[in-house]
Phi, psi and omega in degrees: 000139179284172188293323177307294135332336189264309181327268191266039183027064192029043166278318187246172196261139163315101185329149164258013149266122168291132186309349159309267220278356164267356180288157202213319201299352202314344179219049176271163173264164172270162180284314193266141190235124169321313169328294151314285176309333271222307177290338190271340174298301188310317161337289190278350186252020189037051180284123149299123197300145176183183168254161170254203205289171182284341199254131130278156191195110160297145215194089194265358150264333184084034136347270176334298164335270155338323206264330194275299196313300181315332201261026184038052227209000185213129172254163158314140173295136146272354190252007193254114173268034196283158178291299179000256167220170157254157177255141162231158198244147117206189215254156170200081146107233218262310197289123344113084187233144180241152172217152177222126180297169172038040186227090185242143169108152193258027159278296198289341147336298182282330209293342169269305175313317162325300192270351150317308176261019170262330180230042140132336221284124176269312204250134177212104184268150171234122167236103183262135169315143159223151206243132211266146187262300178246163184256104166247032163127146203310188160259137017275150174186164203245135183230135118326045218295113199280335175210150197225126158342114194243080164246058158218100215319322187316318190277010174273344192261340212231300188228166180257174211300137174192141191320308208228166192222134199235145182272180204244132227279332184312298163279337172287008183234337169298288159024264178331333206244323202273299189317313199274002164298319150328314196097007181258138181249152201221157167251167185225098166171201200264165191223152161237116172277127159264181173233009187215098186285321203281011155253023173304052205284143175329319205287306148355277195292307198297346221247318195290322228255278169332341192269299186127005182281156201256314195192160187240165189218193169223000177244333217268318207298320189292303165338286182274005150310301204295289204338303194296321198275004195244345247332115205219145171247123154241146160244163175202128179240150185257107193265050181331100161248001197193177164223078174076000200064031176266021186193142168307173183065067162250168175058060143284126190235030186100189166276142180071021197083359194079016196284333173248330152337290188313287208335300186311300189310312174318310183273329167271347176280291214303280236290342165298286218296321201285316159302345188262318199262309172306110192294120182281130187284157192298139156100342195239151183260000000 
């Protein structure tokens, strides 16, 4: 008997579809709820229940982090209860923004973003380092990811099988309009997410490259799966720090790590959307 048979004592025979791509289930709710766990954390950490800020922002090398702490400008979230990771706040002018570090890959990611908008979170920006695909100019730099590759598993969990999980066209045109009023330049177009940065093999980078694609990451296609099917606003930018680690010197991100770069992106974004979002009282414009 095979081990698999032995596994399921020889009732079934092994699928010839990988189980991603056979699920049909795609917009049943699930049993286990972000919602649910969020209370049993608050519970075993003794948390007083509360929201965090509405603009949120992942930050998966943690730079941004690091850069907010030194400059004493962040306190711990009391309100965020993930098993996880923490959250820190602090304020730019008006705006009220949290961030949670070290949250790589587009599992652990969605598996935050879930418990993010279960506690107050409207808006949820992501800034991951990405590795350049196509060369539109030396590194460091920033892409507006309009659409992402979904060569990872999470997002199959989310929308049903399709090449690329596209972000919502609405917001990538707030995004775009805000940055450029700024003065801030950005590049616009499509990543390939992976779930295997250390198998980006020639054959791969070219055929993704032929594609149009810019740069690869490891989060946005699962991102902007959960967004559509949850309908949630993410934005997710791509930070081209390196080229694969094919040349010295790579993975430079700039001053400070790139950390008031990202910020700046952070802070003109949160300041869009919240106008765009925040109910204007009568009579006023």
């Amino acid at each position: 008997m095979s081990a698999f048979a032995r596994i399921t004592g020889g009732l079934a025979a092994p699928r010839a579809e990988a189980p991603l791509l056979e699920r049909k289930d795609h917009t049943a709710p699930s049993v286990f709820r972000p919602e649910n766990m969020l209370r049993e954390a608050r519970r075993q950490k003794e948390l007083v229940s509360g929201t965090v800020p509405q603009v949120c922002v992942i930050d998966p090398d943690g730079d941004i982090v690091a850069h907010i702490r030194r400059g004493s400008i962040a306190v711990r979230c009391l309100h965020w209860a993930c098993f996880h990771t923490d959250m820190w706040e602090w304020n730019s002018g008006a705006i009220r923004c949290g961030i949670v570090g070290q949250v790589v890959g587009g599992s652990f990611s969605v598996l935050v973003a879930e418990q993010l908008f279960a506690s107050g979170c409207r808006l949820l920006v992501n800034i991951a380092s990405a590795g350049q695909i196509t060369n539109v100019g030396p590194p460091p730099y920033y892409i507006l990811i309009e659409r992402a590759l979904r060569d990872e598993g999470t997002s199959y969990h989310y929308m049903p099988p399709s090449p690329f999980a596209a972000a919502d066209a609405r917001l990538i045109e707030l995004a775009a309009g805000a940055l450029a009023k700024r003065g801030i330049s950005v590049h616009r177009g499509a990543t390939w997410t992976t779930d295997a940065p250390f198998r980006e093999t020639a054959a791969a980078i070219a055929a993704r490259r032929a594609e149009g694609i810019l740069a690869v990451e490891m989060e946005a296609a699962a991102l902007y799966a959960f967004a559509a099917a949850s309908s949630r606003s993410i934005i997710c930018l791509a930070h081209v720090t390196n080229k694969l680690g094919c040349v010295e010197g790579d993975f430079e991100k700039g001053e400070g790590n790139g950390a008031s770069g990202s910020l700046d992106l952070v802070t003109t974004l949160a300041a869009a959307w919240l106008h765009e979002n925040t109910p204007k009282a009568e009579g006023t414009g």
